[in-house]
TIRO-2110 file (N, C-alpha, C; in Angstrom, 1 decimal):
// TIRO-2110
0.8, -1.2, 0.0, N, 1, A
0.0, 0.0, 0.0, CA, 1, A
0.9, 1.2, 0.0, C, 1, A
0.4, 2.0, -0.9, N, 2, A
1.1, 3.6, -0.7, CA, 2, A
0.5, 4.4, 0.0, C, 2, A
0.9, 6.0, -0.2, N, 3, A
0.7, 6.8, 0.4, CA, 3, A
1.0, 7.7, 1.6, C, 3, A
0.5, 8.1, 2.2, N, 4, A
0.8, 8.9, 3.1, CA, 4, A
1.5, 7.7, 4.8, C, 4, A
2.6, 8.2, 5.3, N, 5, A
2.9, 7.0, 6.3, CA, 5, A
1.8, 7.9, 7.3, C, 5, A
1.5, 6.4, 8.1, N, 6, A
0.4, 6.7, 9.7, CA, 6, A
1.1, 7.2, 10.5, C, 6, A
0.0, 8.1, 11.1, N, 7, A
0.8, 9.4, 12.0, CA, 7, A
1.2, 8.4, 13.1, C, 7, A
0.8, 7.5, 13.2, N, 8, A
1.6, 6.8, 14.8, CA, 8, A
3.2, 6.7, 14.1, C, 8, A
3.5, 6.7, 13.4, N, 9, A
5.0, 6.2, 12.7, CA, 9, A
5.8, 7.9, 12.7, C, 9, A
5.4, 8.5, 12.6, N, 10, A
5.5, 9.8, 12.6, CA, 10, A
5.6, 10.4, 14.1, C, 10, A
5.5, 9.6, 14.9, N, 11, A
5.5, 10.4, 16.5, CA, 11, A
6.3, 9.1, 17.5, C, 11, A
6.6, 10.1, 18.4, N, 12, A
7.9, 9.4, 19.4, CA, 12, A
7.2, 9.9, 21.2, C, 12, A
7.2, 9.0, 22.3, N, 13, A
6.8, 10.1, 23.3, CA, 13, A
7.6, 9.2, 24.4, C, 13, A
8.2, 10.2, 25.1, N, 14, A
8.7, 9.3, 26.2, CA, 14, A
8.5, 9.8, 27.5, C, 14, A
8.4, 9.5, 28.8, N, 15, A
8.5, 9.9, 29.6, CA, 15, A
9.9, 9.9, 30.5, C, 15, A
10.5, 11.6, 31.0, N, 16, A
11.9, 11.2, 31.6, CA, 16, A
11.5, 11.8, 33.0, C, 16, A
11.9, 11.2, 33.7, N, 17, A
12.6, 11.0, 35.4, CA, 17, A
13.7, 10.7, 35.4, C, 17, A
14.1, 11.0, 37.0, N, 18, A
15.6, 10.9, 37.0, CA, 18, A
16.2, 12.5, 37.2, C, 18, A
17.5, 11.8, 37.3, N, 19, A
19.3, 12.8, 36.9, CA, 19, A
18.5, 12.9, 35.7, C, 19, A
19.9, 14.0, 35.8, N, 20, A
20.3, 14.6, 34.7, CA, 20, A
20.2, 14.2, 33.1, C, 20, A
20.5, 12.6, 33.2, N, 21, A
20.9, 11.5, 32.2, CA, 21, A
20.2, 11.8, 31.5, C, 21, A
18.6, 11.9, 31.8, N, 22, A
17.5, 12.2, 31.2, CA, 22, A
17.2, 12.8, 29.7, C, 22, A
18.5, 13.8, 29.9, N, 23, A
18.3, 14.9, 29.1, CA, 23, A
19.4, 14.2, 28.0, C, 23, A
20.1, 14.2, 27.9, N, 24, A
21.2, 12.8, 27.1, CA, 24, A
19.8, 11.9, 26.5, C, 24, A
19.2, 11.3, 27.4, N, 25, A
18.2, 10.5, 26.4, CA, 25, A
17.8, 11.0, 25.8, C, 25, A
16.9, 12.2, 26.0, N, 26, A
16.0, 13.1, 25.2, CA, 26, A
16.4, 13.3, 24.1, C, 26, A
17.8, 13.8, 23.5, N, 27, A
18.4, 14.2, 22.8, CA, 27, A
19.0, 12.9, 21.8, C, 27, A
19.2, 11.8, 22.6, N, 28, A
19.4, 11.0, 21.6, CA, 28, A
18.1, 10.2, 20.8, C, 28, A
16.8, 10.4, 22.0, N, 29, A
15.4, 9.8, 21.2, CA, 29, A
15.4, 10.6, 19.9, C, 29, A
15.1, 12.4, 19.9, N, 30, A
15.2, 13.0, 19.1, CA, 30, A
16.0, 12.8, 17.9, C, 30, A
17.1, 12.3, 17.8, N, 31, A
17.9, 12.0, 16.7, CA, 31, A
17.4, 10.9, 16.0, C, 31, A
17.0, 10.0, 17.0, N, 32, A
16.9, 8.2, 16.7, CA, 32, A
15.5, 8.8, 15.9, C, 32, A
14.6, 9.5, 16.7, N, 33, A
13.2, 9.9, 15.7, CA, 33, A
13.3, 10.4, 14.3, C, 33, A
14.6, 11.0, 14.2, N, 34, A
14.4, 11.9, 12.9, CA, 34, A
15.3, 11.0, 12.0, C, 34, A
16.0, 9.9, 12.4, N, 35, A
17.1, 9.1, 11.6, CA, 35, A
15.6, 7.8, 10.8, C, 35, A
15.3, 7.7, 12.1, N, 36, A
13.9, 6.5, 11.5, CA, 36, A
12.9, 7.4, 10.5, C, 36, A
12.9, 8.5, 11.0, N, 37, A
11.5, 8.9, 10.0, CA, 37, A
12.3, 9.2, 8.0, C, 37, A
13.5, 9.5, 8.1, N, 38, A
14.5, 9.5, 6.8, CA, 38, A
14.7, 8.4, 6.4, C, 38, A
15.0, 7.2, 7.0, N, 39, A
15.3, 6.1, 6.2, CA, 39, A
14.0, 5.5, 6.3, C, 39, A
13.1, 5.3, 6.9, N, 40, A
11.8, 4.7, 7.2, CA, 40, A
10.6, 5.1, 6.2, C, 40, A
10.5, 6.5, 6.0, N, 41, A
9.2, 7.3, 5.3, CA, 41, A
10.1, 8.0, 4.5, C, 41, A
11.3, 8.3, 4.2, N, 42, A
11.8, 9.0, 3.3, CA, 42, A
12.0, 10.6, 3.0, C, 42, A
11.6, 10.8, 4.6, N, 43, A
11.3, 12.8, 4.3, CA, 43, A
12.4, 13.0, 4.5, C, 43, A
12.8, 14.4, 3.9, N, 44, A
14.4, 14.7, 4.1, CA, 44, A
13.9, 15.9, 5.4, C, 44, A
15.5, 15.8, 6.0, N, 45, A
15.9, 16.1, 7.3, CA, 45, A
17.2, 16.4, 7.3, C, 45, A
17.2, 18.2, 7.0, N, 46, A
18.4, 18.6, 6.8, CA, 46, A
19.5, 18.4, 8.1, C, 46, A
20.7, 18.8, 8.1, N, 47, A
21.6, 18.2, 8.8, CA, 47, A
21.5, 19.4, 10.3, C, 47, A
21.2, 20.6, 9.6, N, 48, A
20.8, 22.1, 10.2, CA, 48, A
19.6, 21.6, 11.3, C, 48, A
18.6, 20.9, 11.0, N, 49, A
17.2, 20.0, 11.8, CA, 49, A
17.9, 19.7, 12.8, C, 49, A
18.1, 18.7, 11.6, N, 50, A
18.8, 17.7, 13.6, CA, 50, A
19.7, 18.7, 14.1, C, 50, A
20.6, 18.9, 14.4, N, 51, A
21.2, 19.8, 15.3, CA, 51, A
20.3, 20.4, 15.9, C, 51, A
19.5, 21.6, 15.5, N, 52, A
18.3, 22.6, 16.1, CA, 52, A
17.8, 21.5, 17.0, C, 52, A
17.1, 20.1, 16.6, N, 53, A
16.2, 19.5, 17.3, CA, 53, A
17.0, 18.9, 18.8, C, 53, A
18.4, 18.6, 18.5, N, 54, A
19.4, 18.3, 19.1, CA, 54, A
19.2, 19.5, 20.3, C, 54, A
19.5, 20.3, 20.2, N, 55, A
19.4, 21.6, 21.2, CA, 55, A
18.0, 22.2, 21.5, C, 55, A
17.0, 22.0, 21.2, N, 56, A
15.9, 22.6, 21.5, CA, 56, A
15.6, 21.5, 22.4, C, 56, A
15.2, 20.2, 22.0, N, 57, A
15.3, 19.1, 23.3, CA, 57, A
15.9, 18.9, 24.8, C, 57, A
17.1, 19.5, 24.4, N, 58, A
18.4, 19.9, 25.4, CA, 58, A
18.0, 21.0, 26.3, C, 58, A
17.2, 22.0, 25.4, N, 59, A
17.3, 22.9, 26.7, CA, 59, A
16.0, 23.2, 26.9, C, 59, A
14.7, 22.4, 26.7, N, 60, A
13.7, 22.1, 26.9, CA, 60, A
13.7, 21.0, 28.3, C, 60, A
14.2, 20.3, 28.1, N, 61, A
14.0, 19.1, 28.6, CA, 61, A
14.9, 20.0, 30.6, C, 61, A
16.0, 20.2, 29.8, N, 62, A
16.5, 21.5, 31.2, CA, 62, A
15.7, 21.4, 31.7, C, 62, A
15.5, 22.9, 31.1, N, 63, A
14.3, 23.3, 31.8, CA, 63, A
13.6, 23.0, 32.7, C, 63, A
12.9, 21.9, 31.5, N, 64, A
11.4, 21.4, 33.0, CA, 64, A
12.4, 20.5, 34.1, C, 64, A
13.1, 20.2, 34.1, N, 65, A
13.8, 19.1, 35.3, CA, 65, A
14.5, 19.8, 36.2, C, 65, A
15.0, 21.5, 35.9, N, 66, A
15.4, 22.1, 36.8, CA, 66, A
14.2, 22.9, 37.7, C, 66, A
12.9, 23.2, 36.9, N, 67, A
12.2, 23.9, 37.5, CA, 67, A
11.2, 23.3, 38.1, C, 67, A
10.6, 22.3, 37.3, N, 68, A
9.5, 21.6, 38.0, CA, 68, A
9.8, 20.3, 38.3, C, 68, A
8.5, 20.0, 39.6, N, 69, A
8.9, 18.7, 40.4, CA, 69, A
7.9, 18.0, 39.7, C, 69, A
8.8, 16.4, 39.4, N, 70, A
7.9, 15.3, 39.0, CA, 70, A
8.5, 15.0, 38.1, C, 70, A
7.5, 14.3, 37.1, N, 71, A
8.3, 13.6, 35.8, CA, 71, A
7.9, 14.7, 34.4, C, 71, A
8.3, 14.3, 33.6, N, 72, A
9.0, 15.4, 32.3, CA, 72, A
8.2, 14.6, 31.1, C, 72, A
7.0, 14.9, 30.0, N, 73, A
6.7, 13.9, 29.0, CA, 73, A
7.3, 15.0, 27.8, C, 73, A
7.9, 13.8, 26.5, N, 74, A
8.6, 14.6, 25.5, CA, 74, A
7.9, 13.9, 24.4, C, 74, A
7.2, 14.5, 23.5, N, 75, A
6.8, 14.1, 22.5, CA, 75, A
7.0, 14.8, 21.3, C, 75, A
7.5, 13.8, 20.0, N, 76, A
7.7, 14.3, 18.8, CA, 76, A
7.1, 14.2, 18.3, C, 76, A
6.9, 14.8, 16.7, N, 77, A
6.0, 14.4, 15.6, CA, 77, A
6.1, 15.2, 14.8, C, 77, A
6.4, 14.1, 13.6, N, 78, A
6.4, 15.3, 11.9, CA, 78, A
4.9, 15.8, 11.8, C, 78, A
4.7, 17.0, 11.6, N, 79, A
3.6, 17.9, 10.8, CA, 79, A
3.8, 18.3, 9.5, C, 79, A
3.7, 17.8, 8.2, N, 80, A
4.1, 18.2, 7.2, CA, 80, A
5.8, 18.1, 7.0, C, 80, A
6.0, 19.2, 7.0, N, 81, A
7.7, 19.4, 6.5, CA, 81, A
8.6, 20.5, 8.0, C, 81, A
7.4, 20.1, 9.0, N, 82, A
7.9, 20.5, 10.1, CA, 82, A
8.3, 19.3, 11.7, C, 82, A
8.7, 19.0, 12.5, N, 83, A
8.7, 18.8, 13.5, CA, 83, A
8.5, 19.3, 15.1, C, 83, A
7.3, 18.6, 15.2, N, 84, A
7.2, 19.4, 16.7, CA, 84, A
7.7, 19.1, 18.2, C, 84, A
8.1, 19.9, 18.9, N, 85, A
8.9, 18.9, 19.8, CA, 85, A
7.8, 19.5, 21.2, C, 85, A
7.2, 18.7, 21.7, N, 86, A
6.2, 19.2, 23.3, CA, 86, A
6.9, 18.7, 24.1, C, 86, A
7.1, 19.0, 24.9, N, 87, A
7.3, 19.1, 26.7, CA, 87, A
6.1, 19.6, 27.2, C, 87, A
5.6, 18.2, 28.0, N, 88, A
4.9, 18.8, 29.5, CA, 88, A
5.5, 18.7, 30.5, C, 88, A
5.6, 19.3, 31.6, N, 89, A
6.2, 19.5, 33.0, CA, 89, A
4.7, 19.8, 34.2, C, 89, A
5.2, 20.0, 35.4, N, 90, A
4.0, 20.2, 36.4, CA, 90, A
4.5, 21.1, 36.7, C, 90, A
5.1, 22.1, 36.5, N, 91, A
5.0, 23.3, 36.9, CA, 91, A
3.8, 24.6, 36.2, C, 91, A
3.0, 25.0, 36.9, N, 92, A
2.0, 25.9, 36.1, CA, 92, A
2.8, 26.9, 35.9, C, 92, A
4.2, 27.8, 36.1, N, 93, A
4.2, 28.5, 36.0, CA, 93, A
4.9, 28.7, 34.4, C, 93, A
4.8, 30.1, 33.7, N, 94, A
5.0, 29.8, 32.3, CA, 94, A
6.0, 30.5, 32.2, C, 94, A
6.9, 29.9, 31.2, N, 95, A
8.5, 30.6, 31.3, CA, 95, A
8.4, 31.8, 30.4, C, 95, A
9.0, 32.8, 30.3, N, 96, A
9.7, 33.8, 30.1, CA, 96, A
11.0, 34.1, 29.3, C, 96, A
10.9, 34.5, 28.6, N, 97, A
12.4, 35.0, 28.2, CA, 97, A
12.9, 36.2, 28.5, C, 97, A
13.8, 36.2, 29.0, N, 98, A
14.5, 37.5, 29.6, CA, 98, A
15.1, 38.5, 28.2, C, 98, A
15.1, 40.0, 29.0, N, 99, A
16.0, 40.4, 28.2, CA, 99, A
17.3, 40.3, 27.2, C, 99, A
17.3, 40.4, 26.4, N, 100, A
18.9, 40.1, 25.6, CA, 100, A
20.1, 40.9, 27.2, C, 100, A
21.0, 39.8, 27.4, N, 101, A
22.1, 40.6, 28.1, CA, 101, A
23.4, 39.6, 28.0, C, 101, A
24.1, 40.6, 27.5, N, 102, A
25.2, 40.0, 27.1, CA, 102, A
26.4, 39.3, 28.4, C, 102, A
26.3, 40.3, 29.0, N, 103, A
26.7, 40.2, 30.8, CA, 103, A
26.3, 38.8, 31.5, C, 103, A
24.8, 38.1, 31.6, N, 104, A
24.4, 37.2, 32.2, CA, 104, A
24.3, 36.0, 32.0, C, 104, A
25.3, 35.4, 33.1, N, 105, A
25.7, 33.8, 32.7, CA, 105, A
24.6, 33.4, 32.6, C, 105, A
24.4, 32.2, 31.8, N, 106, A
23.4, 31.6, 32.0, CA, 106, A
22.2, 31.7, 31.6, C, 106, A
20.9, 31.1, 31.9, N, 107, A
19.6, 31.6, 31.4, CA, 107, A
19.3, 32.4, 30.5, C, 107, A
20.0, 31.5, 29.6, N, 108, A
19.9, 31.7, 27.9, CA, 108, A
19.2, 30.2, 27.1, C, 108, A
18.8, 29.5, 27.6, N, 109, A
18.0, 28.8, 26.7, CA, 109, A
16.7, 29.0, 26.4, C, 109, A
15.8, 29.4, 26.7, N, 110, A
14.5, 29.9, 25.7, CA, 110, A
14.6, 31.0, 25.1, C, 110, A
15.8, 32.2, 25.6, N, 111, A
16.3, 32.9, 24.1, CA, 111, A
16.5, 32.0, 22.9, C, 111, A
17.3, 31.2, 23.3, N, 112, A
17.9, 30.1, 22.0, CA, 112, A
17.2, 29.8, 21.6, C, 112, A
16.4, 29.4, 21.9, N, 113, A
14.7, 28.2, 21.4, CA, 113, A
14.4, 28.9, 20.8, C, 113, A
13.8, 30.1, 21.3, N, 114, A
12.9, 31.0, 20.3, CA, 114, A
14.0, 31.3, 19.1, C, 114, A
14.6, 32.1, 19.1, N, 115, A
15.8, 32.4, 17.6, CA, 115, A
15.7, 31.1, 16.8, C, 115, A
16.0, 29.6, 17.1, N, 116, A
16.1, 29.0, 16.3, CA, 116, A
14.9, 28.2, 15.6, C, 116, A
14.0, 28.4, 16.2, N, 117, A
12.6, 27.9, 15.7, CA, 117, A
11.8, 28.7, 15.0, C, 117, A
10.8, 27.3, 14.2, N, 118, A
10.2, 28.2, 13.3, CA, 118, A
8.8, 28.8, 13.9, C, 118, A
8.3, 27.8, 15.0, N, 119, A
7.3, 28.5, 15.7, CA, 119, A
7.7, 27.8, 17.5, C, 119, A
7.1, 28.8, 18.3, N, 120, A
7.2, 28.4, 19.9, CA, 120, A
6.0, 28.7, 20.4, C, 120, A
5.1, 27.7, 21.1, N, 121, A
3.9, 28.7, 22.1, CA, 121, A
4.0, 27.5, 23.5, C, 121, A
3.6, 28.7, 24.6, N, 122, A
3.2, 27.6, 25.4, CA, 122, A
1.8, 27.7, 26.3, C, 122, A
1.5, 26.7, 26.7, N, 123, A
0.0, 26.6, 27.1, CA, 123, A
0.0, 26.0, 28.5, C, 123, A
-0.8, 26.6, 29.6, N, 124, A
-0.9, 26.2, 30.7, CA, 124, A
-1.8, 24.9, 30.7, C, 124, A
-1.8, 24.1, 31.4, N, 125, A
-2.8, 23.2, 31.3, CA, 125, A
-3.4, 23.0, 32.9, C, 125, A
-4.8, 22.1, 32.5, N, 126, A
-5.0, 22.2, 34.0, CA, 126, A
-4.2, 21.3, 34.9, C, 126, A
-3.2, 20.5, 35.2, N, 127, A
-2.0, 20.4, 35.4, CA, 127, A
-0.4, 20.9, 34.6, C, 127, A
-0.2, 21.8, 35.4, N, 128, A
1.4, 22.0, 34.8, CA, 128, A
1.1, 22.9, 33.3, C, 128, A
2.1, 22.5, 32.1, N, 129, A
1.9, 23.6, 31.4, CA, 129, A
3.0, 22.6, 30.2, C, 129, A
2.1, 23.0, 28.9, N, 130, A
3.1, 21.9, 27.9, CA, 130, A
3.7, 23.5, 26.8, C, 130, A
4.8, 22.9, 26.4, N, 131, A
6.1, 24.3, 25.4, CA, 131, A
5.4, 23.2, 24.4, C, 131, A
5.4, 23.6, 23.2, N, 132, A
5.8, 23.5, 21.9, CA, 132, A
6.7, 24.1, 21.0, C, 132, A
7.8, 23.6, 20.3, N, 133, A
8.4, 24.3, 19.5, CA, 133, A
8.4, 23.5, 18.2, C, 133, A
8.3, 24.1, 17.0, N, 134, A
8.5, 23.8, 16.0, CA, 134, A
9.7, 24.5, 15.3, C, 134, A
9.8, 22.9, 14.5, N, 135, A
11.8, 23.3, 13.9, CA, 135, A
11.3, 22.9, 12.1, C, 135, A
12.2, 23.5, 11.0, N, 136, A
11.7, 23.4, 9.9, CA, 136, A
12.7, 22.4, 9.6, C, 136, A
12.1, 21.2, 9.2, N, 137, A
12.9, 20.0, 8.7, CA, 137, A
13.9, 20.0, 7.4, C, 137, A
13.4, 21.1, 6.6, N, 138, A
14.5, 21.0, 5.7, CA, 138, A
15.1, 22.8, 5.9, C, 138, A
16.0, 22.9, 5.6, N, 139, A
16.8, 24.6, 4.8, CA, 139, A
16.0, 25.1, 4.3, C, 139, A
16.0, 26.7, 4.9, N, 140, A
15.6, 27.6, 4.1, CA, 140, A
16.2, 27.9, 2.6, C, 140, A
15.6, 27.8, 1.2, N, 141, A
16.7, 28.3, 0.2, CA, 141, A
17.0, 29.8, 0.2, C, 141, A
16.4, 30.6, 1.0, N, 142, A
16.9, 31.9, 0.9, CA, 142, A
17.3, 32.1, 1.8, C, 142, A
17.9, 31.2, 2.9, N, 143, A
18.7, 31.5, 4.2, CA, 143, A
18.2, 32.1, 5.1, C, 143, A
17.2, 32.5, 4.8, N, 144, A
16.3, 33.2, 6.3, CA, 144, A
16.2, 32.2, 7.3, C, 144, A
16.7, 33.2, 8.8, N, 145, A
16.6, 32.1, 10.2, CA, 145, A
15.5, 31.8, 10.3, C, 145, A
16.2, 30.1, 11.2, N, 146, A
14.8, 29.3, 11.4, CA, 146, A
13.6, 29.4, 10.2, C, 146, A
13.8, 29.4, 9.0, N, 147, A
13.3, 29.6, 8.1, CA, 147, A
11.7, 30.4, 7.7, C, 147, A
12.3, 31.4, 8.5, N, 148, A
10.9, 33.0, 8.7, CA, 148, A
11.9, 33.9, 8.2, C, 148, A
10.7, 34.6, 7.5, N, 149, A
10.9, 35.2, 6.6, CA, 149, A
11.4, 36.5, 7.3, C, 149, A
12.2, 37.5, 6.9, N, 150, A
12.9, 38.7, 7.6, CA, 150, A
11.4, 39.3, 7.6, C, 150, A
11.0, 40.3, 8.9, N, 151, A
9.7, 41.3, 8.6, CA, 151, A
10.6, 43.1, 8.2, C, 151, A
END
């Protein structure tokens, strides 16, 4: 049979607890997801993807395990010619990005997130609060970041 592959084949969800380790897993589920969906369904997945997905995972997955208490759910999934990466956590509280400062160690990953994605929202839920970020699976041809268009 042809056609379109089933979206179950198309999505990855894990739940992380624990150390730190966690986040090492995250990052290598992420890869393993986007290596199976290229040779498996055949979508291309520029080399620029994986890396972004590599680090948005990374400092997603942070995140919730530094701020909130409990376990951490990470779910992928191709949308078209995009990838979405969710994090739920139990913390209700909703993150923030700080000002640009060049001066302050640190607490620079949802700057990062946002710059390199092509879309971010997050949504409280009535437990805790799930991020979404979306990464654009292949290159922009006109080089515009995260592949949005300059305004």
């Amino acid at each position: 049979m042809t056609g379109a592959p089933a979206t179950d084949a198309l999505r990855a969800t894990m739940a992380l607890e624990g150390d730190g380790a966690c986040i090492a897993e995250a990052r290598h589920l992420a890869e393993a997801f986007l290596t199976r969906v290229q040779a498996e369904h055949g979508l291309p997945v520029s080399a620029r993807a994986m890396d972004v997905a590599r680090l948005v995972v990374s400092e997603l997955v942070t995140n919730a395990r530094k701020y909130a208490p409990g376990p951490v759910l990470m779910d992928l999934r191709v949308a078209g010619a995009v990838l979405e990466v969710e994090i739920w956590d139990s913390d209700p509280v909703l993150p923030v990005a700080r000002a640009a400062d060049p001066g302050r160690v640190g607490q620079h990953g949802l700057e990062i997130v946002m710059a390199v994605c092509q879309g971010f929202e997050v949504q409280r839920e009535p437990l805790g609060k799930r991020i979404t970020a979306r990464i654009a699976l292949l290159d922009d041809p006109y080089d515009h970041v995260a592949g949005r268009s300059p305004l």
